[in-house]
N, C-alpha and C positions, 0 to 999 in steps of 0.2 A: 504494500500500500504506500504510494506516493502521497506527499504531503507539501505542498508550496508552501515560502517562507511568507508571502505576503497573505493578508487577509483581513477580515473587520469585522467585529461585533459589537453591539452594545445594547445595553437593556436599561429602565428604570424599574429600579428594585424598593419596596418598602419593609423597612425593618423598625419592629415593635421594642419601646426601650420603656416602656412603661403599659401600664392597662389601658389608658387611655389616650398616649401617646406612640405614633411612629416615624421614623427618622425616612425621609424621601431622596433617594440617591440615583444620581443618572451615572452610567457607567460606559466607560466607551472605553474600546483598547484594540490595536492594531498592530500588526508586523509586518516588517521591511526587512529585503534581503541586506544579511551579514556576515560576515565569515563566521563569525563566533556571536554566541548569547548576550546581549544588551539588552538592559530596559531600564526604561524613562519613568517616573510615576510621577505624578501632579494628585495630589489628594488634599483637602481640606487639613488645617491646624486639628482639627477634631480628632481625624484620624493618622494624622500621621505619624503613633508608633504603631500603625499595621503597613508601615511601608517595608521593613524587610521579612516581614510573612510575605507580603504579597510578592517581594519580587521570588524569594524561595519558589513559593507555586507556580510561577510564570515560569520558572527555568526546568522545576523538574514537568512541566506538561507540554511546554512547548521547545525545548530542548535548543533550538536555535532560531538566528534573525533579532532583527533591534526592535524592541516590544514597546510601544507607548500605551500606557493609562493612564487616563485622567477618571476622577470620582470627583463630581460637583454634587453638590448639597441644593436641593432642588428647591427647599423653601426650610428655612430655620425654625425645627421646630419645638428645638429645645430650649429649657425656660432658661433664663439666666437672672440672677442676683445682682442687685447695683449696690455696693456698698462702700463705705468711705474708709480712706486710705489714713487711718489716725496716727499711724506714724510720721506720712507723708505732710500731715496737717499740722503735727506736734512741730514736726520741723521748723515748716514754713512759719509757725507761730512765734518759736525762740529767734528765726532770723529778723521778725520784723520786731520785736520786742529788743535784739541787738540793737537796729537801726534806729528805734525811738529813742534807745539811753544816749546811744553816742552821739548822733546826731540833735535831739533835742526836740524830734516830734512830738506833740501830744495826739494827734488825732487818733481813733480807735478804727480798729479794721471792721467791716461791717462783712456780715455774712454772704452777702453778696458779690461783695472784692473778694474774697476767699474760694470762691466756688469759681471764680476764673481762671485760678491758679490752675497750672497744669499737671493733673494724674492727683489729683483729692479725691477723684470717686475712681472706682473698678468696678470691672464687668465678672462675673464670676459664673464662668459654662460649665454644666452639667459632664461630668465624666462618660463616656459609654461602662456598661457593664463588661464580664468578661462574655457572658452569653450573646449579646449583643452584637459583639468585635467577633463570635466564632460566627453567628449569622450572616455578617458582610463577609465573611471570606468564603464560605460555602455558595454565597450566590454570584461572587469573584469568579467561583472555578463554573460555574453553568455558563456562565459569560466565554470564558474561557473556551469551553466545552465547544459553542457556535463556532466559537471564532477556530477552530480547529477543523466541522465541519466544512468551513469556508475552504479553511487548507486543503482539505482531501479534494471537495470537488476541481480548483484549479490543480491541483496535484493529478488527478484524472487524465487531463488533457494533459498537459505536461509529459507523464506517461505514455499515452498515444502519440503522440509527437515523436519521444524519443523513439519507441517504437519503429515507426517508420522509417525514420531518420537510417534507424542501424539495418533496417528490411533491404533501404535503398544500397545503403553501404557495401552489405551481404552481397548483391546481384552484380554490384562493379568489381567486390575479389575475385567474383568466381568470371567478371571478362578478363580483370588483369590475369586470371591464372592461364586462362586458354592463351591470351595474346602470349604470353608468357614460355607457353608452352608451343606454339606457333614459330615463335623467334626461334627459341631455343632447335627450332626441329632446321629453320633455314639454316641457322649457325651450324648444326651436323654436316647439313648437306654442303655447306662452302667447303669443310672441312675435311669432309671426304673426299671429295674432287682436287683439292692441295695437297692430302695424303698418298692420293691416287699421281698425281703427278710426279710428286717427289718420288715417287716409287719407279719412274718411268725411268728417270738418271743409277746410273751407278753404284755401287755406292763409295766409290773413289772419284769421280768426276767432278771437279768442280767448275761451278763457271754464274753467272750475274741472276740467271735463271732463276737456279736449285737455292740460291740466297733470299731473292724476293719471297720465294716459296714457303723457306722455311721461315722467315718473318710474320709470312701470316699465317701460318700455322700457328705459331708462337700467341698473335692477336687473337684467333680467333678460340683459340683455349681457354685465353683470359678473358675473351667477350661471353662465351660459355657459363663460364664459375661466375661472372658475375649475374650473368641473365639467371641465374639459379633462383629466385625467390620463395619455393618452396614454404622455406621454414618461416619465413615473413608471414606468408598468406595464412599458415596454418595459426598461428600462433595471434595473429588480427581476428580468425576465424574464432578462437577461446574467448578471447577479450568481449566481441561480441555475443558470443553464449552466455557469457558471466553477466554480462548486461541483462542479456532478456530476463534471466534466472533469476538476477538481483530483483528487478523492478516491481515484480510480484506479492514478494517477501514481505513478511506480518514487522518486520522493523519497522522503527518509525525514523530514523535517521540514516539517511542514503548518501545521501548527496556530498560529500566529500570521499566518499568511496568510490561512485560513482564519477566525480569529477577525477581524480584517480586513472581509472583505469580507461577513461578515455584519453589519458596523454600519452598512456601506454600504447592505445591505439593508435595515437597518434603518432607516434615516436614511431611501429614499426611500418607505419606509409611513408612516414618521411624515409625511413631505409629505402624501400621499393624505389621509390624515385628515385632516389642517387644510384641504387644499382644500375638502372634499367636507363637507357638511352632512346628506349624506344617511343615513338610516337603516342602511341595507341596505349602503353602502360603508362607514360608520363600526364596523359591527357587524363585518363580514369583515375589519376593519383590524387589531380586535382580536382577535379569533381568531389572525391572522396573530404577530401581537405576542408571543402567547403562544409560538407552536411556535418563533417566532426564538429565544426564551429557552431554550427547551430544546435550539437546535441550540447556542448558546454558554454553553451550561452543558458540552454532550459537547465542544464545539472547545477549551475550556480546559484538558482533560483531555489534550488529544494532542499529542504530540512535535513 
């Protein structure tokens, strides 16, 4: 089962923090392709010592790609306390009662010069419970959960794509092999006809002939071993089995394996081409080259 890094879920959840009161929370969260696991959180003061619970669940459920959530507080609806800062006020009290001895003011501070001073009242917000805070993270992971089905279905396609991709790749090893095997059978035949010649002189004669002769004897021995790509094609041929096999598979983290073992593929087409001089394998090389690009363009994108 394929799984894309990207995707989107989000829900408004209500969580009960009293009998007659519930906490209203919009939840969005989203992943982008990454090498490795990132995540971003944006959560309300309320909540934010459940920021490294949350990221823990993000990492062990989605495993890879850079994760944003944001939890917005949909309407406040927790009560809060307004109460005066008497330490804050004792202060400000002694400082102007300073000011009056030294300086020589008499006038008296009236309650309402006081109240404009800065931080003499506090807001004082209600704690969540613990059952409360295991509530929001339960309805975290359902959020999660979407956003995961999101994965699979673009994972789907993703799959099919590669799919194809490797079906198309499959069809042009088995021309390089024939083209391959096509050369390799003209290169005998030059080489018979050379061997046959040489064979016509002496074998004590020498002369400009029996020299050019065995020169290309020489070349086309060595045109030979290299036209050889056998072990290439076979071995391109695994890489690709290991693909189809891979992509099936109940894991849920592919894609660096998978991108893996398509450079391996890669690696043994890039051999075929530098062996092979020939038209018709160098032409399906690149062909080949291209659709690799398109399988690790989609393998980059998956979990």
């Amino acid at each position: 089962m394929i799984q894309s890094m990207t995707g989107y879920a989000s829900a408004i959840i209500e969580i009960p923090i009293k009998a007659d009161t519930k906490l209203s929370l919009s939840i969005n969260i989203k992943s982008l392709n990454s090498r490795y696991f990132e995540a971003t959180c944006k959560v309300p003061y309320l909540l934010s010592n459940l920021e490294v619970s949350l990221q823990k669940i993000l990492k062990k459920l989605l495993h890879r790609g850079h994760v944003y959530i944001s939890v917005k507080m949909q309407y406040d609806s927790l009560k809060h306390s307004v109460i005066p800062s008497m330490q804050t006020i004792h202060g400000y009290l002694q400082a102007i009662q300073q000011i009056k001895t030294e300086c020589g003011f008499a006038e008296d501070v009236s309650l309402q010069t006081l109240l404009k001073l800065p931080n003499i009242l506090q807001i004082e917000e209600e704690d969540l419970s613990k059952n409360s805070q295991e509530l929001i993270l339960q309805q975290v992971q359902k959020v999660i959960d979407q956003l995961i089905q999101t994965r699979i279905t673009e994972g789907k396609a993703l799959s099919k794509d590669i799919k194809a991709q490797t079906s198309t790749i499959a069809k042009k090893l088995n021309l390089i092999k024939k083209a391959s095997a096509k050369a390799s059978k003209e290169k005998k035949k030059d080489l018979d006809t050379v061997i046959s010649k040489l064979q016509s002189f002496s074998e004590n004669e020498l002369c400009t002939n029996k020299c050019i002769l065995e020169n290309q004897k020489q070349n086309l021995i060595s045109d030979l071993e290299k036209i050889d790509i056998n072990e290439e094609i076979v071995r391109a041929h695994a890489h690709l089995k290991t693909i189809q096999t891979l992509l099936p598979e109940k894991q849920e983290t592919k894609g660096k394996k998978l991108d893996f073992i398509l450079q391996e593929l890669n690696r043994e087409i890039n051999t075929i081409a530098s062996k092979c001089s020939n038209f018709t394998i160098s032409s399906l090389a690149i062909d080949i080259k291209s659709e690799l690009e398109k399988c690790r363009e989609q393998a980059q994108n998956i979990v």
